[in-house]
C-alpha positions in Angstrom: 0.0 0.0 0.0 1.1 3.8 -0.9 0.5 6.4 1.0 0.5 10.3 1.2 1.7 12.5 4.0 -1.8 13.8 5.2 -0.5 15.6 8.7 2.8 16.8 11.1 2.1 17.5 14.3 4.3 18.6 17.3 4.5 16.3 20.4 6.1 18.0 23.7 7.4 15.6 26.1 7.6 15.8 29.4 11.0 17.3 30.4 13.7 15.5 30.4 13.1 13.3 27.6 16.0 11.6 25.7 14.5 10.7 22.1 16.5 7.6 20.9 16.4 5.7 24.3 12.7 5.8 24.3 11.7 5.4 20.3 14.4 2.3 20.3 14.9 -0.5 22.4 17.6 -3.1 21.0 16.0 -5.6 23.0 13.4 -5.4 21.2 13.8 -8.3 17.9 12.9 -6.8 14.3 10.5 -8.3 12.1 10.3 -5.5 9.4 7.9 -3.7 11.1 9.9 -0.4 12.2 13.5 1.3 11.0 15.6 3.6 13.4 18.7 5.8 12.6 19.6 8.1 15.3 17.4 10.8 15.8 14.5 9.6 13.9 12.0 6.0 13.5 10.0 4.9 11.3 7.0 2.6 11.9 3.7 1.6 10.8 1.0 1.8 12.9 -3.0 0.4 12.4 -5.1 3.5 13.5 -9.0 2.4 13.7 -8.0 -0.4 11.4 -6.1 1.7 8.8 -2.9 1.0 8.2 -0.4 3.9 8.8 3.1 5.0 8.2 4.9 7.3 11.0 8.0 8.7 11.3 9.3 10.1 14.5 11.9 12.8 14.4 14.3 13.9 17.0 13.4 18.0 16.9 14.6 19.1 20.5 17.1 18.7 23.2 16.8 16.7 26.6 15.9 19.4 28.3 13.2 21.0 25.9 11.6 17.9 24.2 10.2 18.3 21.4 9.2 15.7 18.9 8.2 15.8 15.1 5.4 13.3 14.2 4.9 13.1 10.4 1.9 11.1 9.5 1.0 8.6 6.0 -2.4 7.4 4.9 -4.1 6.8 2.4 -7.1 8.8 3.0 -7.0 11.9 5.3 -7.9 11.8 9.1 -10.3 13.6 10.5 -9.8 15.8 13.8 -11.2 13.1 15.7 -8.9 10.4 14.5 -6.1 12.2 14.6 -6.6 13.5 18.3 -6.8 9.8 18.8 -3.7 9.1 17.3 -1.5 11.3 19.4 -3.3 10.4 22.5 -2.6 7.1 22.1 1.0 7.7 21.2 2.0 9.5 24.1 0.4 6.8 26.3 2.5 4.0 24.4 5.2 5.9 24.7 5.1 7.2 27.9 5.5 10.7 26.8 3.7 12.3 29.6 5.9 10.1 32.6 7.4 12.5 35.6 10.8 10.8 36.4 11.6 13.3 39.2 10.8 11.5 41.9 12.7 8.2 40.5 15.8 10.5 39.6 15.6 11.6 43.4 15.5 8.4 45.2 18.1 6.6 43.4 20.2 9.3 41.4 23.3 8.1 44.0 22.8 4.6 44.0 26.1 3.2 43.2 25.4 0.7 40.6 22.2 2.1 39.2 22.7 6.1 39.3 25.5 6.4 36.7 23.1 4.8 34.0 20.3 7.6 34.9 22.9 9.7 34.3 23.7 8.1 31.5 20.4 7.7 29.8 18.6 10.4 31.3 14.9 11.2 30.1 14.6 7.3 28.7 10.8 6.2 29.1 9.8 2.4 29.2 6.8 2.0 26.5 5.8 -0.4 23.5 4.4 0.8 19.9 2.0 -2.2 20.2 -1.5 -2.7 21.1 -2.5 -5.0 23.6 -3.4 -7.5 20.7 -0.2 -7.0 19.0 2.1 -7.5 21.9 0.0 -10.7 23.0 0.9 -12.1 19.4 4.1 -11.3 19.8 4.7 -12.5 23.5 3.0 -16.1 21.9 6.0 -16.0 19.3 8.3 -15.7 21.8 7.7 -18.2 24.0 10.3 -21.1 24.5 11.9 -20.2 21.3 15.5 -18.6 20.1 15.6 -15.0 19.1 16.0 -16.6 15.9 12.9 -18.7 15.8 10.5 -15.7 17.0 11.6 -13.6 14.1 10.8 -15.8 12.0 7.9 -17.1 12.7 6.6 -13.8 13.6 7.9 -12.3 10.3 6.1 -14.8 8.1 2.9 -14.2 10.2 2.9 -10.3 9.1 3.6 -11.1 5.8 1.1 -13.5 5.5 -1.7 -11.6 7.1 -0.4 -8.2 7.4 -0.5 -4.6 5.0 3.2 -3.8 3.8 3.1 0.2 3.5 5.1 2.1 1.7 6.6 5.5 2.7 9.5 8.4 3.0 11.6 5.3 1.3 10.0 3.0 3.6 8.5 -0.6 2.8 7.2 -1.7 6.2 5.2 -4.4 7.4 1.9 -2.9 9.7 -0.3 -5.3 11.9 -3.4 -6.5 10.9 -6.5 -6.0 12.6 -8.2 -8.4 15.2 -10.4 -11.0 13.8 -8.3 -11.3 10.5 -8.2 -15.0 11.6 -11.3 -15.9 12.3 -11.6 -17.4 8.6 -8.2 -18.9 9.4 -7.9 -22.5 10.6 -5.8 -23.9 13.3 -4.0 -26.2 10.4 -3.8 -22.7 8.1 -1.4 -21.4 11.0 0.5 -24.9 11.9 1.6 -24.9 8.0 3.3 -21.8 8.5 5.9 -23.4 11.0 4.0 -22.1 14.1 3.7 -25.1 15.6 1.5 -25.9 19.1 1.1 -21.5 19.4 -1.5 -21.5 16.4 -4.0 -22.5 18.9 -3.1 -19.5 21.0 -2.9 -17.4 18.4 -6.5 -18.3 17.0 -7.9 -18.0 20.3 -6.5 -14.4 21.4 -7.9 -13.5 18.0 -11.1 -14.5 19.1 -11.4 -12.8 22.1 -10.3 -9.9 20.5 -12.9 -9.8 17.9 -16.2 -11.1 19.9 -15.2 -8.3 22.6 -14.3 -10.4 25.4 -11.2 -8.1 25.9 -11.3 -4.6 25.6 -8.2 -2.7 26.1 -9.6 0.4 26.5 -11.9 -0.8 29.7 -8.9 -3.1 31.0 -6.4 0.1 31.4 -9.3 1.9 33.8 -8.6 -1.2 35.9 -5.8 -2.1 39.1 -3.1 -3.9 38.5 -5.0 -6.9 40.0 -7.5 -6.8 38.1 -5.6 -6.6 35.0 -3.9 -9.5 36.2 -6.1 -11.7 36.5 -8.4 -11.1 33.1 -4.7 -11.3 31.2 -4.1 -15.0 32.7 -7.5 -16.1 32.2 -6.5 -15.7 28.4 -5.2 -19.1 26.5 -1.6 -19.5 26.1 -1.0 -16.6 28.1 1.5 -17.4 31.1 2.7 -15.1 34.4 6.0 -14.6 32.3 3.7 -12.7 29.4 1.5 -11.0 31.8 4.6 -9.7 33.4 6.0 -7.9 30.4 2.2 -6.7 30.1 1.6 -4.8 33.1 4.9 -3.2 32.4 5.0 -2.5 28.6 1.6 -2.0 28.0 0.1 -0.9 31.2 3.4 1.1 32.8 3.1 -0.4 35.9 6.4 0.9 36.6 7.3 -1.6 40.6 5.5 -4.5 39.6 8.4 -7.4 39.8 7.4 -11.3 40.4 8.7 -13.0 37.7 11.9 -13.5 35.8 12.4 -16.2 33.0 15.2 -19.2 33.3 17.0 -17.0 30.1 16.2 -13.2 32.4 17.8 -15.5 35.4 21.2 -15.4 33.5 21.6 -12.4 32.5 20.8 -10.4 35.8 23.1 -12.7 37.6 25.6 -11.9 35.1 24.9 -7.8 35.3 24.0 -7.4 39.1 26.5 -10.1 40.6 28.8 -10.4 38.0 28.0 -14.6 37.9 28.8 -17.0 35.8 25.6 -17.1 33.5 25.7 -20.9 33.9 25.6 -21.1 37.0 23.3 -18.2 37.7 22.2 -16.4 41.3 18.9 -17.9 42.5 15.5 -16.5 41.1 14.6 -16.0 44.9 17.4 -13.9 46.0 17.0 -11.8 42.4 13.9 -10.6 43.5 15.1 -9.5 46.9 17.9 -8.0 45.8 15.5 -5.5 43.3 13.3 -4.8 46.4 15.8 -1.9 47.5 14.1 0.1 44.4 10.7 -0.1 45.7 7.9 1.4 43.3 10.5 1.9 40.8 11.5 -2.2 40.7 10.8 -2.7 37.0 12.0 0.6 36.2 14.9 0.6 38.0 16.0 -2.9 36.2 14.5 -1.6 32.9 17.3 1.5 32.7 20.0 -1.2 33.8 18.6 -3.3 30.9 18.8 -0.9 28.1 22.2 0.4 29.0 23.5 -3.9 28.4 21.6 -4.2 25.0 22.9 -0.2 24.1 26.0 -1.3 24.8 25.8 -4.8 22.9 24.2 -2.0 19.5 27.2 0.0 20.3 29.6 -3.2 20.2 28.5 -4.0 17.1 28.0 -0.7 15.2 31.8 -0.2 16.3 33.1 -3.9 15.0 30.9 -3.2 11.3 32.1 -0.1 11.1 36.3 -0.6 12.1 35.9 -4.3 10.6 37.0 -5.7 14.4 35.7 -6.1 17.4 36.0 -3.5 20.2 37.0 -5.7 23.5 35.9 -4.0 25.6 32.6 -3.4 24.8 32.4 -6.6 22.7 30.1 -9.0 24.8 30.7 -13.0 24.1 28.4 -13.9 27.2 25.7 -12.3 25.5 25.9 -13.0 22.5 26.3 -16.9 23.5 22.6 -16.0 25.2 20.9 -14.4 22.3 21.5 -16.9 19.5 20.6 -15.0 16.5 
């Protein structure tokens, strides 16, 4: 699909906002869904099931925000839609988050206040819609990096709008209930294996109304809880990454994933990832952060997966690695 620029508009974040810390995450695997290049993103995004091309652009500093949203359709959007849009931005984003008090309580912590230094103004957020993220938590689980992308990859391509704009070709999301004409077997034979089930089913809650996003973000975090893990296929490990990514729940800390269980060990006690620190005494040691617990760990995160982009940005562009930034224990984790 081609589209036109219809609209620019002017988002002000609240100060201090850094731009590239909060419109990338390395972490985060690419399927062909979104580009970044310092100081600017690209990504499409399905706005009352339209499919949309955005580009985000760095126009400010860190201490007066500003942030260039230029907008593709096909048709032109209304006022109304349009509101929407940047509503619904700044709430993925986080774009309205006051940091203050976080930066207060643990600017002098020893191990975590040089990296709010560091990446000062970094929000935690997800592009995605509840929907979206549930699809993509299915293709994650017990699967490499590797695995996920694919899979996840073929599903867009299969089901999904590519749209094409400022040089872009990029895959965008496709509504919920494109599957309800889809059989179980349809999915399977695209190498999806036992999730197709899962996959079908959040579909169909989706599209009959039994989950409403909308309704579930006026809720407590119990609440929230407990209609996410009523969903099939949908464990505490996904529900976790939920109630943070989706619904900024910025202390909430009970879980952490055999592959999670590694890496902290490896970052907060400097263990051998094989032989990695209880999940038990992980969780205690992240109770000193309090209400900031995911938050606090989400900055710490970042900074190991910058550093990896870093590593390798360095090594492509020099032709050899960087030692010490280069980061072999990782790498041996992610399994690209």
């Amino acid at each position: 699909m081609k589209v036109n620029k219809v609209a620019v508009v002017d988002i002000t974040p609240a100060t201090p906002f850094d731009f590239d810390s909060t419109f990338h995450k390395p972490d985060h695997f690419t399927s062909g869904d979104n580009h970044w290049e310092p100081g600017g993103r690209w990504q499409t995004w399905l706005c009352n099931r339209v499919p949309l091309g955005l580009k985000f652009v760095n126009s400010g500093s860190r201490e007066k925000p500003r942030v260039k949203v230029e907008i593709w359709s096909k048709d032109r959007l209304d006022k109304g839609t349009l509101d929407s849009l940047i509503s619904e931005i700044r709430y993925r984003y986080n774009l309205d988050l006051d940091l203050s008090d976080f930066y207060k309580q643990f600017g002098s912590d020893k191990i975590l206040g040089p990296t709010l230094k560091k990446w000062r103004g970094m929000r935690p957020g997800h592009p995605s819609s509840l929907y979206e993220y549930l699809i993509i938590g299915i293709a994650l689980q017990n699967a490499t990096v590797r695995r996920s992308i694919q899979m996840f990859r073929t599903l867009l391509e299969k089901y999904g709008t590519q749209v094409e704009f400022d040089g872009q070709k990029l895959w965008c999301f496709w509504e919920p209930g494109r599957l309800i004409k889809v059989t179980e077997q349809e999915l399977r034979d695209l190498k999806v294996g036992y999730r197709a089930k899962s996959i079908k089913k959040i579909d169909d809650y989706f599209a009959t109304g039994a989950v409403d996003e909308m309704a579930l973000r006026q809720k407590n975090r119990e609440t929230q809880m407990g209609e996410l893990l009523k969903l099939y296929g949908v464990g505490p490990a996904t529900v976790w990454y939920l109630l943070f990514d989706v619904f900024h729940h910025l202390g909430f800390f009970n879980h952490v994933s055999p592959w999670e269980q590694k890496i902290y060990s490896k970052v907060f006690f400097d263990r051998d990832p094989e032989k990695p620190v209880s999940v038990k005494k992980l969780l205690k040691h992240f109770e000193k952060f309090g209400d900031y617990k995911q938050l606090a760990v989400h900055y710490i995160w970042e900074d190991l997966w910058w550093t990896r982009l870093h590593s390798l940005s360095a090594k492509a562009d020099s032709g050899q690695e960087r030692r010490n930034e280069h980061i072999p224990w990782l790498e041996k984790l992610i399994r690209i």
